[in-house]
Each structure stands twice: as C-alpha cells, then as structure tokens.
TIVO-2410 file (N, C-alpha, C; in nm, 3 decimals):
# residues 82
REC num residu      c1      c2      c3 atome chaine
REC   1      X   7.936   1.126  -3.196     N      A
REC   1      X   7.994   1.139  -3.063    CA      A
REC   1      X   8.128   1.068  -3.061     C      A
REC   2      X   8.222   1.148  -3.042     N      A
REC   2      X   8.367   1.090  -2.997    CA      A
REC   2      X   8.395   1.002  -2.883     C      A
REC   3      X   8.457   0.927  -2.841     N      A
REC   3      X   8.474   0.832  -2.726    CA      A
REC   3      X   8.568   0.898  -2.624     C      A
REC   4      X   8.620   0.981  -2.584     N      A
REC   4      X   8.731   1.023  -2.506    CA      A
REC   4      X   8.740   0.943  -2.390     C      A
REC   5      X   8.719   0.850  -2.356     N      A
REC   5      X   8.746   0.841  -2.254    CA      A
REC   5      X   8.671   0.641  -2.179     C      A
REC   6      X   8.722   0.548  -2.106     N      A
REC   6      X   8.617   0.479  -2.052    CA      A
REC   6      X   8.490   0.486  -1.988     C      A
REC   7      X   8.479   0.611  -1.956     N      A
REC   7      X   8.325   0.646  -1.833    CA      A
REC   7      X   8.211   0.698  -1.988     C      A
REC   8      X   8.302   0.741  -2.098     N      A
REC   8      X   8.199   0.727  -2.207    CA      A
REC   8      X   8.123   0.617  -2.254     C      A
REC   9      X   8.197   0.494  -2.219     N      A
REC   9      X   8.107   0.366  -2.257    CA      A
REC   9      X   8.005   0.325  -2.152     C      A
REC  10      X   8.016   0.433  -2.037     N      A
REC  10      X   7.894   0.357  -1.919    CA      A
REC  10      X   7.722   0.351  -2.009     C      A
REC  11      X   7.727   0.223  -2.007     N      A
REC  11      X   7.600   0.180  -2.057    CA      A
REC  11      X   7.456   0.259  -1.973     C      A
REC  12      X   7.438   0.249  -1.878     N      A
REC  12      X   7.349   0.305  -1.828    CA      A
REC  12      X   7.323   0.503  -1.860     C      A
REC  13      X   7.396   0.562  -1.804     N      A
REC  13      X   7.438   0.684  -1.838    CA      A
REC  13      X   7.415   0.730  -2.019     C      A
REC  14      X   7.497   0.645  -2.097     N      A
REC  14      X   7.447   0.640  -2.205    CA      A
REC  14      X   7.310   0.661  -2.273     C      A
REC  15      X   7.238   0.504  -2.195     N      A
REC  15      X   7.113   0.477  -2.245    CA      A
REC  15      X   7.025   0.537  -2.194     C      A
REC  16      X   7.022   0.646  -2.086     N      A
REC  16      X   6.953   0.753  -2.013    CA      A
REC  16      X   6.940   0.859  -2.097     C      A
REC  17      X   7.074   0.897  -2.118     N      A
REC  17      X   7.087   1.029  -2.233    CA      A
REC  17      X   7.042   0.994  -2.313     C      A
REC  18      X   6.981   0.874  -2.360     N      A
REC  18      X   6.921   0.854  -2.540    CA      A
REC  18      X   6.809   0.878  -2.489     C      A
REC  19      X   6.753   0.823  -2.390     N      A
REC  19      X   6.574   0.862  -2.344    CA      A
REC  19      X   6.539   0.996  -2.346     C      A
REC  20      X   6.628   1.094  -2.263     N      A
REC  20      X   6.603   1.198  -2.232    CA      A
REC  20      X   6.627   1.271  -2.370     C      A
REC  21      X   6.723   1.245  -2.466     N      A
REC  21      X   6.746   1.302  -2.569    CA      A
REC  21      X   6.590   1.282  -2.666     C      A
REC  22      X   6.546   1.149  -2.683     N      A
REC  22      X   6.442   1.152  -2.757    CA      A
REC  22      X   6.332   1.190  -2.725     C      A
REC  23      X   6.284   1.190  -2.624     N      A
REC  23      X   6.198   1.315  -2.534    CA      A
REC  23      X   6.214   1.438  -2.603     C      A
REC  24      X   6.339   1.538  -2.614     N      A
REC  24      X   6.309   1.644  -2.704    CA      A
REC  24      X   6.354   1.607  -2.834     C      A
REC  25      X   6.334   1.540  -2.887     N      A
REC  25      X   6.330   1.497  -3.050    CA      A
REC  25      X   6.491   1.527  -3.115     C      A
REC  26      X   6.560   1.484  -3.015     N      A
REC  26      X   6.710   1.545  -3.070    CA      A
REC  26      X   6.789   1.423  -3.105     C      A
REC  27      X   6.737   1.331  -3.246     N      A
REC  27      X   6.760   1.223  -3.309    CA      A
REC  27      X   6.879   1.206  -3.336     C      A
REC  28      X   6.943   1.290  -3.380     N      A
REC  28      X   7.109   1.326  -3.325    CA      A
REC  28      X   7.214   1.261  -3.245     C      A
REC  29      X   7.186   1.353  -3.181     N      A
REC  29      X   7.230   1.304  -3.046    CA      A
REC  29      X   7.161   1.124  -2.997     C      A
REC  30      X   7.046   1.100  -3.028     N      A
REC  30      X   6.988   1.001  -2.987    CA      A
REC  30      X   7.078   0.874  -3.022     C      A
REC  31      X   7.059   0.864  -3.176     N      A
REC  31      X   7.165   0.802  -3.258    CA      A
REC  31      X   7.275   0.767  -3.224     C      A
REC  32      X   7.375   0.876  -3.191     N      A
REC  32      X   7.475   0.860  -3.120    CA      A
REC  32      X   7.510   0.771  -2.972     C      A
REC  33      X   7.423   0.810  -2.905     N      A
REC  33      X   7.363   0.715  -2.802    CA      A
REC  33      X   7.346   0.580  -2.830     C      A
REC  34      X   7.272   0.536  -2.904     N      A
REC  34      X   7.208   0.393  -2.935    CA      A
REC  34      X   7.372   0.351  -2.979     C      A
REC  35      X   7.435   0.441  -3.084     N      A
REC  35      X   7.557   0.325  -3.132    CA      A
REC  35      X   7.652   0.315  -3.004     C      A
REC  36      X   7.671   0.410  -2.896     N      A
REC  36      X   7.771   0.349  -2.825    CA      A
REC  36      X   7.695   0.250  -2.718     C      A
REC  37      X   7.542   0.223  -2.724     N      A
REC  37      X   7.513   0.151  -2.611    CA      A
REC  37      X   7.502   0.034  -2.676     C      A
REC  38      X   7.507   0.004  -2.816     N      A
REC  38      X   7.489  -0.102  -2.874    CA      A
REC  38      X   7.656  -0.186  -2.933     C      A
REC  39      X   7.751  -0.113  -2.862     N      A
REC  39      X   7.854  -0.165  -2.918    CA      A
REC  39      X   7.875  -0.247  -2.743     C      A
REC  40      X   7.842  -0.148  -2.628     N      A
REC  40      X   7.875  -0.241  -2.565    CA      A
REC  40      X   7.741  -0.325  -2.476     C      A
REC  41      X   7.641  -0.384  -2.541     N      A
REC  41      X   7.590  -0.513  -2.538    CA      A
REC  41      X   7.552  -0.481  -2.684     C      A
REC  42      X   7.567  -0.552  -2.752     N      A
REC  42      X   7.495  -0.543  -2.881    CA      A
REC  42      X   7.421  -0.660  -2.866     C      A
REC  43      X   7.388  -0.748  -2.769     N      A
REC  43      X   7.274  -0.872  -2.781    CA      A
REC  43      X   7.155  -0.821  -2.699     C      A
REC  44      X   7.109  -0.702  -2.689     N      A
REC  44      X   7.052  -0.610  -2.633    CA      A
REC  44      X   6.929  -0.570  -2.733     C      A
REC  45      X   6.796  -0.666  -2.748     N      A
REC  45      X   6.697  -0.609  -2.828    CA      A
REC  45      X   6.641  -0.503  -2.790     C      A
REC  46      X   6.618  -0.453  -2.668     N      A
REC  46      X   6.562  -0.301  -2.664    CA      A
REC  46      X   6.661  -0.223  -2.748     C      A
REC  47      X   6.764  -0.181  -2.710     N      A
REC  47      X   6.838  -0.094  -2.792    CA      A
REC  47      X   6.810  -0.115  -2.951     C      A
REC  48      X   6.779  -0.187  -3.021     N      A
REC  48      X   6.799  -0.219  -3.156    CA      A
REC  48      X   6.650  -0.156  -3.228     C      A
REC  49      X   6.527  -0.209  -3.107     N      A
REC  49      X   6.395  -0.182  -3.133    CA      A
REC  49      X   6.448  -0.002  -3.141     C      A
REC  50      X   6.484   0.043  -2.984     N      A
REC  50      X   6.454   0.152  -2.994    CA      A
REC  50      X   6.534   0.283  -3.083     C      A
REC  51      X   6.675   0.182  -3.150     N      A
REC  51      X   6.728   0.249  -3.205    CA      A
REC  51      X   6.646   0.286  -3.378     C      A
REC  52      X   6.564   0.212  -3.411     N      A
REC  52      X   6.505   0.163  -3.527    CA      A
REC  52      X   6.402   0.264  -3.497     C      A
REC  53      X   6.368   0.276  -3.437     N      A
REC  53      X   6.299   0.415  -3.375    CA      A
REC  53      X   6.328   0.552  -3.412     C      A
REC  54      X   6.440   0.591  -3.365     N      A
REC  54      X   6.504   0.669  -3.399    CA      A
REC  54      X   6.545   0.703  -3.553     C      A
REC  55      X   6.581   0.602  -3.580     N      A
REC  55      X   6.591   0.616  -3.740    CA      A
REC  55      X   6.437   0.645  -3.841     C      A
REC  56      X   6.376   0.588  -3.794     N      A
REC  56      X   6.246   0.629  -3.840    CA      A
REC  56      X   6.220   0.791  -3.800     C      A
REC  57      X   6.245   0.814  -3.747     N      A
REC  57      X   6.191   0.968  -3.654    CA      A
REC  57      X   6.320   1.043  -3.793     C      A
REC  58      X   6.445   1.014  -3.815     N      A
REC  58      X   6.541   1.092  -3.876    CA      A
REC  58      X   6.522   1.074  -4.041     C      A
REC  59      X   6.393   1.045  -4.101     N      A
REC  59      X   6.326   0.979  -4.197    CA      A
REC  59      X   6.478   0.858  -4.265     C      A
REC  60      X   6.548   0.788  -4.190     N      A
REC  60      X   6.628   0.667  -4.247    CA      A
REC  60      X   6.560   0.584  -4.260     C      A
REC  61      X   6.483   0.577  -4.329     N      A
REC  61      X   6.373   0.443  -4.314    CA      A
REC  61      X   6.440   0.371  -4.371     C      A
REC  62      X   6.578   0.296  -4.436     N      A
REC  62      X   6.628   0.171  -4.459    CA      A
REC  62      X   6.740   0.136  -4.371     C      A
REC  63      X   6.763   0.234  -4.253     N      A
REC  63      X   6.828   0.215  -4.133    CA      A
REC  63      X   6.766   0.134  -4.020     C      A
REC  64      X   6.604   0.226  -4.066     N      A
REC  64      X   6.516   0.148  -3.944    CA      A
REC  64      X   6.462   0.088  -3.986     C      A
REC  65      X   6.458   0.000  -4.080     N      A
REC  65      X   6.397  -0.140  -4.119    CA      A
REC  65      X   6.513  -0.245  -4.082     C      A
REC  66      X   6.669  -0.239  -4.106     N      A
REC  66      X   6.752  -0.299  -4.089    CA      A
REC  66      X   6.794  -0.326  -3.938     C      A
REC  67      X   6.751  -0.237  -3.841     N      A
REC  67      X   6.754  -0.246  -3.697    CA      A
REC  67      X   6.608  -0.333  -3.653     C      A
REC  68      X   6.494  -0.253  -3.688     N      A
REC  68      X   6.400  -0.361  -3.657    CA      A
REC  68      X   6.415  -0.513  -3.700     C      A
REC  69      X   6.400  -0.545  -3.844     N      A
REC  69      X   6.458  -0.692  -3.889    CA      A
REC  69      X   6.492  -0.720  -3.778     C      A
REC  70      X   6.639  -0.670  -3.711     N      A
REC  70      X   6.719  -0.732  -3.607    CA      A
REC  70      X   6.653  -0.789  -3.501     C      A
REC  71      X   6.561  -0.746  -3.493     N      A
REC  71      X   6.465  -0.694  -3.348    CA      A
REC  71      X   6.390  -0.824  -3.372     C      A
REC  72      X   6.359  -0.814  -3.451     N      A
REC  72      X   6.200  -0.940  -3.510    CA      A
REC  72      X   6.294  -1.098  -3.539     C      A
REC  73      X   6.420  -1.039  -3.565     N      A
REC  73      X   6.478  -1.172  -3.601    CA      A
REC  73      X   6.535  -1.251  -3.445     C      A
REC  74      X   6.542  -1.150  -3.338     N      A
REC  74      X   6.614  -1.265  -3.236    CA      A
REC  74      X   6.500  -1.295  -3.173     C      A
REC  75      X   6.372  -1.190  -3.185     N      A
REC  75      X   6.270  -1.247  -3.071    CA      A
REC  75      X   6.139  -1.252  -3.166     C      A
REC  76      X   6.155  -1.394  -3.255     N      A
REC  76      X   6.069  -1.413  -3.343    CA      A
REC  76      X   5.922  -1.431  -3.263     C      A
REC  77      X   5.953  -1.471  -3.115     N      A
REC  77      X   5.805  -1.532  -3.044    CA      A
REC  77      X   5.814  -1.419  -2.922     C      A
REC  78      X   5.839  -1.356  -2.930     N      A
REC  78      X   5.795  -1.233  -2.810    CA      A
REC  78      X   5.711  -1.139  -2.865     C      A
REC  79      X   5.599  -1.135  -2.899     N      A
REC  79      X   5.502  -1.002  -2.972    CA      A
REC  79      X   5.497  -0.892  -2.856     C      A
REC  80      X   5.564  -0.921  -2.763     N      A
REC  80      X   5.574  -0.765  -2.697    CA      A
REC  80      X   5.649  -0.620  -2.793     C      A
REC  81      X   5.706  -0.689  -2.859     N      A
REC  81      X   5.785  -0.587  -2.925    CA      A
REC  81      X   5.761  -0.528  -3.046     C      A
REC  82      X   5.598  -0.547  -3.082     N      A
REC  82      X   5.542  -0.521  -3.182    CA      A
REC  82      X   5.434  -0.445  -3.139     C      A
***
C-alpha cells in the first residue's frame, strides 16, 4: 500500500480495514494494514500480536515468530496474549 496522502496514516480507519480485511482472509491487504498502523504507534502490542497473525495465515512463519517474540518480549507478565 502506497501512502498518498496524511488521512492514509489515520490509525483507526487503518486498523478497521485490517479487521475487516482478515475476516475475508485477504492477508494482503491485511499486512499492509498492520505496517502502516504499526509505524504510527509501533509501542502498540495488539498490532504486533495481531500482525504475527497474519503472517502465520500468509505461511511467513519466520515473520510471525519475529512479531510475536515482540509481543512476548514487552508483555512478558500479561498471559492474556497467549
């Protein structure tokens, strides 16, 4: 996904279209999503969990081990996210 524009970085809007995108399995597009919502909060562990997600679904499984890590590494004591 190209950036054209500031209303492309709206975080919310963004992170909507990644839900609704992974709903129909369009990992793609999903992907794309997660990197622009993760550039602007990148201290944002949902995004990282759920991007690691995604990568698993697009068989990157050393994409989505490197996003989860992330995940497990800031919230070593939250087992919600497991």
């Amino acid at each position: 996904m190209i950036i054209k524009s500031k209303e492309d970085l709206d975080f919310d809007a963004n992170f909507k279209l990644a839900e609704i995108e992974m709903k129909t399995e369009n990992f793609e597009k999903v992907e794309g999503y997660y990197e622009i919502v993760a550039k602007i909060q990148p201290e944002n562990n949902e995004i990282s969990k759920k991007h690691s997600i995604c990568f698993f679904h697009m068989s990157m499984y050393k994409e989505a081990a490197k996003k989860f890590s992330i995940t497990l590494r800031e919230k070593e004591d939250d087992m919600a996210i497991v």
